[in-house]
N, C-alpha and C positions, 0 to 999 in steps of 0.2 A: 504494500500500500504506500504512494507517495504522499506525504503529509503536505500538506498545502500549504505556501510558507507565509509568514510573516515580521514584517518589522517589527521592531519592539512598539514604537510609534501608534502604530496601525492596533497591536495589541492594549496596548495604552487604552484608547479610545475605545476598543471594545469590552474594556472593563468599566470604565468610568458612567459611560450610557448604561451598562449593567445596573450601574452603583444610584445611578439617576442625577448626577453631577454634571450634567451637559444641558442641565434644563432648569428653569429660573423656579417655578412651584410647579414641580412634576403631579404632586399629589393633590393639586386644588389647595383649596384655602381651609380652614374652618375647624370643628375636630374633627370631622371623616377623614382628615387627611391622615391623620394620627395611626389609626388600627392600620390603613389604607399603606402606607407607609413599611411598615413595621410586617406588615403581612408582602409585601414585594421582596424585602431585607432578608425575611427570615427571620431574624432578630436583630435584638436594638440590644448591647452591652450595659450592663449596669454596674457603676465601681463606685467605692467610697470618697473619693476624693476631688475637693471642693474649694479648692484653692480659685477659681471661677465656677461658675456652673458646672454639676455634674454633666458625667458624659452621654448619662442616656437622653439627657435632654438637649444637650448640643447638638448629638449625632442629629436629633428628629426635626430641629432648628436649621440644621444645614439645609437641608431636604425640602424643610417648610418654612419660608421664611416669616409666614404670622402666626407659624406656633405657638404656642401658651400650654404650659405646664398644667394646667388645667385640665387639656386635653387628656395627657395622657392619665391622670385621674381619671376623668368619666370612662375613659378604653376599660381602663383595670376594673374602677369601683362598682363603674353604674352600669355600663354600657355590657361591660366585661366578656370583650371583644379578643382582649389579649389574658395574658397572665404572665408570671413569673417561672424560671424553673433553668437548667440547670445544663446550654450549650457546650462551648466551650469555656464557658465562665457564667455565672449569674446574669442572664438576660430575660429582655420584656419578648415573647412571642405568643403569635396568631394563637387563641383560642382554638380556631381549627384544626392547628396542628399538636393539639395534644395527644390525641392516639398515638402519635408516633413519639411519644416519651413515656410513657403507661408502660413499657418493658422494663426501661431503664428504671422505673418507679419502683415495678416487682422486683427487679436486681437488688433495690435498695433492701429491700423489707426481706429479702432472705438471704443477703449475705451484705451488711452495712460496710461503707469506707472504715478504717479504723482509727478514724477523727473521732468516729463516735464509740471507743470501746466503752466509753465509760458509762454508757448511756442503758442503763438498764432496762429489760421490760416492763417493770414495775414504774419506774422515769415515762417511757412512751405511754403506756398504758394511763396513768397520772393527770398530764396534759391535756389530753385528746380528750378526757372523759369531764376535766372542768370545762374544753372549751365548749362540750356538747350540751355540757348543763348549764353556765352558765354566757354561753356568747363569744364572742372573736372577742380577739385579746392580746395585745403584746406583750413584749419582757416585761413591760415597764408595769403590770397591773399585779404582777406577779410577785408578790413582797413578802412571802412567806418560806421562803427558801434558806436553808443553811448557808451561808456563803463560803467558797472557797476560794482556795489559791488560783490564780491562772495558770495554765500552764502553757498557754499561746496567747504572744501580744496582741491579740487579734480576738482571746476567748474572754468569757463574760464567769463572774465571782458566782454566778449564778447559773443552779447546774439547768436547771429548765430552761436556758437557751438554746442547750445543746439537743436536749429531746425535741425543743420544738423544729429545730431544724432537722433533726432526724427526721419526724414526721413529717415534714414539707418535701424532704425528697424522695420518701418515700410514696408519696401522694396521699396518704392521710388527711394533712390540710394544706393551702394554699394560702398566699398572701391575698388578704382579701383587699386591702390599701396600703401603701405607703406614703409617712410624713416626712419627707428628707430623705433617712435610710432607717428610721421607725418601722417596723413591719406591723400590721396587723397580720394575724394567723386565725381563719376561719376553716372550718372542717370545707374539705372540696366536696361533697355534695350539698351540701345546705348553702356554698355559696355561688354556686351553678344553676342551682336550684334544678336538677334534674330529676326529671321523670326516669331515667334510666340513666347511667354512667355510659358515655360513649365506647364505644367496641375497640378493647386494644389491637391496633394495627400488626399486624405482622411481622417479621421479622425481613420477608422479602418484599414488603411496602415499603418497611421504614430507610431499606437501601435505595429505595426506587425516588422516597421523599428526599432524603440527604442526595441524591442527583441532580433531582429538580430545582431542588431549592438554589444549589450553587450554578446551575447552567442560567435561572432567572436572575440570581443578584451579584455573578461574575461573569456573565457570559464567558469567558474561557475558563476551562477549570483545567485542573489538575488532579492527582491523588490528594497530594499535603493540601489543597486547598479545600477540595471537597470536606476532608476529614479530619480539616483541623482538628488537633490534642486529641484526636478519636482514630488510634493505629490501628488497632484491632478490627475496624469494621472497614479496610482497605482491600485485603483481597473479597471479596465481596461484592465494592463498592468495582474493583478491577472487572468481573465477572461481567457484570450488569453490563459495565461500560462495553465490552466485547459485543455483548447480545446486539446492543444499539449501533457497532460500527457495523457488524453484520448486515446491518435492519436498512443501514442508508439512513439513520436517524444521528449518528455522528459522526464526524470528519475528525482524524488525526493533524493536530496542526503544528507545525515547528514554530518556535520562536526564536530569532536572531537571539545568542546570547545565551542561551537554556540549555545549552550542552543536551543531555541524556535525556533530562526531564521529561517527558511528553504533553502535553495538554488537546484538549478537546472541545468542539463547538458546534453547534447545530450547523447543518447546513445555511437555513436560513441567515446568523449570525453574521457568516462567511458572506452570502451576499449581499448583504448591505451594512460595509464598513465604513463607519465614518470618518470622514476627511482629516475633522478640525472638531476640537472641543472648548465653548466660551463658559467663564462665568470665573466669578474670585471665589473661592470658600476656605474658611479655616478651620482648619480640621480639628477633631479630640484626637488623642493617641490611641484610643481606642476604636475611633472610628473602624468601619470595616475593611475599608479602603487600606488603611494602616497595618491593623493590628496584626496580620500574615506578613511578617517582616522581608522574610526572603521573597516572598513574589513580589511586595513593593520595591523590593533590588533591582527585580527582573523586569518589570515593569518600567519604572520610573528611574532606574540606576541612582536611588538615594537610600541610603540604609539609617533608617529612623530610630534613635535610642532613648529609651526613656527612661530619664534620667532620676527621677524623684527619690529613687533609692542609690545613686551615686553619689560619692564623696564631694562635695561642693567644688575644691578646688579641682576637680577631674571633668567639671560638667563643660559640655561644650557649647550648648544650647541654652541650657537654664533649665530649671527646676522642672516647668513643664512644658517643655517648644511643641507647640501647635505646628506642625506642617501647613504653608501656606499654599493651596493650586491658583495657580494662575494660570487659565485658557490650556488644560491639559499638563502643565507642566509643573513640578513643585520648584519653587521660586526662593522660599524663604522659610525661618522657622522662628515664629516669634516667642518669646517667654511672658505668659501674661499673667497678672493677679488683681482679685476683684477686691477694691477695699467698700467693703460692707457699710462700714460705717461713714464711711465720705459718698459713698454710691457712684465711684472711680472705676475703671478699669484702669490699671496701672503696667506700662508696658517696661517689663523688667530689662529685656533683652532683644535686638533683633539680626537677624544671620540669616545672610545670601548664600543660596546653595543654589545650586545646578549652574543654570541661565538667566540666574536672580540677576537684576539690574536697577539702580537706583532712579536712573533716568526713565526706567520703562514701565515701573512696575509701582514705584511709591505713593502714586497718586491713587490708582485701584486698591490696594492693598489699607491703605488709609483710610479709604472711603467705607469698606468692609469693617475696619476695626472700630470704626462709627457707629454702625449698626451691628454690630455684638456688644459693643457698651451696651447699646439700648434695651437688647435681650439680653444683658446679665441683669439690669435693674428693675427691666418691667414687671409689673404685678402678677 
């Protein structure tokens, strides 16, 4: 089979239009854009760290530019469109695609990570049975716990944190809302309110979903990108792929630069590739576009480090460089911090990278970091 070649360039743009970054409000205005969104992506990352607005609500900001934080409230709370649970890191995804996490769930519940040894059945059992009696409920309601030691800078004094998260990934209960990074935790049927629990998908659905998903919000994929942090479900995921070049439903494609790698793309994909990609966006580290570090290499030829946990005087960028696109290309990396109480965005740091240039670039890029003040301090 001769793989169909491409420039890095050309592959460039058939990820970004993937990513929906070649379009000014791809999703419409309003909340619909919100689930609307987030159901394209596949998921939207969620992390603690809040030195500017968190990232899951960046990411849905880039995408949407009259976003409100609100929205994704009524997705989760009201609407509850999306939910919570457990990609390749703590993300917001499509309610409809939870059948295809309902395995992983059973994985939980008969053979836990052992974050949770400590987590007794009598602990899970505990929880589950106050939140049935008496309501959704965070850490925070929960005051009657013996307190202990930490034993992760990251664990709570309180052993019913740890149950409760046990229980959430095991699908017992789901966050019913989040304040900040506050959870509420409601039993996941009473807050679905289902007549029946949806039908756990299969095992040869859920490789068929993890395909889909990444040929809709990469258009070119690969194994590692398909499968991000998820090794194991790779020959599998290889199999599948096969069946579809067979079918005439995908094309093996080369990429200038990708050595051995392989990657893959609809036919349709293939033909209609776009030229040229406009718009300025400032990225979270997290974003999607980002966070698969080596294909952003392969991609973009910039290799993006994030530095929040490096030694200050080793940093290169700053505490948290935002990759800046500029018309398909990363340009720049700004380091930025939100003072809360002045209601500033305060620009720590900024660094030309690629094709970054002062005279081409400083005007558009200004103009952007104008309107992300605005959405750091809006209501």
């Amino acid at each position: 089979m001769t793989p169909f070649p491409l420039t890095q360039l050309q592959a460039r743009h058939i990820w970004l239009r993937a990513q929906k970054l070649d379009t000014a409000a791809p999703f419409g205005r309003g909340a619909a854009a919100t689930p609307a969104a987030i159901q394209h992506l596949g998921y939207v990352q969620i992390d603690t760290i809040n030195v500017i607005e968190r990232c899951h609500h960046h990411i849905l900001w880039t995408r949407i530019p009259s976003y409100r934080r609100d929205h994704l409230r009524q997705a989760q709370t009201i609407d509850k469109t999306v939910f919570e649970y457990w990609t390749h890191a703590l993300s917001y995804v499509p309610t409809s695609d939870l059948k295809f996490f309902m395995a992983d769930m059973a994985l939980q519940r008969k053979s836990p990570k052992s974050w949770f040894n400590a987590v007794t059945e009598s602990d899970l059992r505990k929880v589950i049975a106050r939140i049935r009696e008496n309501g959704a409920l965070s850490i925070r309601d929960i005051d009657d716990d013996v307190l202990v030691e930490k034993d992760h800078a990251w664990a709570s004094r309180k052993p019913s944190k740890r149950a409760l998260q046990l229980a959430f990934h095991a699908g017992k209960l789901t966050v019913s809302e989040r304040v900040g990074m506050l959870k509420t935790y409601e039993l996941m049927e009473r807050h679905f309110q289902w007549d029946r629990p949806p039908k756990k998908a299969s095992e040869e659905q859920v490789i068929n979903y993890l395909l889909d998903r990444a040929l809709r919000s990469q258009g070119l994929v690969s194994l590692d990108s398909i499968c991000h942090l998820n090794p194991k479900r790779k020959p599998f995921v290889r199999r599948l792929i096969e069946t579809r070049l067979r079918r005439g439903d995908l094309v093996l494609a080369e990429i200038d630069g990708a050595g051995r790698q392989e990657h893959w793309a609809s036919p349709q994909t293939l033909a209609d590739i776009p030229e040229t990609t406009e718009g300025v966006h400032i990225l979270s580290p997290f974003d999607p576009l980002i966070i698969q570090r080596k294909r952003l290499k392969l991609f973009f030829d910039y290799e993006h480090v994030f530095e929040a946990y490096v030694p200050k005087e080793r940093r290169v960028y700053g505490y948290l460089g935002l990759p800046v696109l500029v018309d398909g290309e990363i340009v720049a990396v700004v380091d930025l911090k939100a003072d809360r109480t002045r209601q500033e965005l305060l620009l720590q740091q900024w660094t030309w990278v690629g094709g970054g240039d002062a005279s081409l670039h400083t005007k558009q890029i200004e103009e952007k970091l104008h309107q992300f003040d605005q959405f750091q301090f809006a209501s």
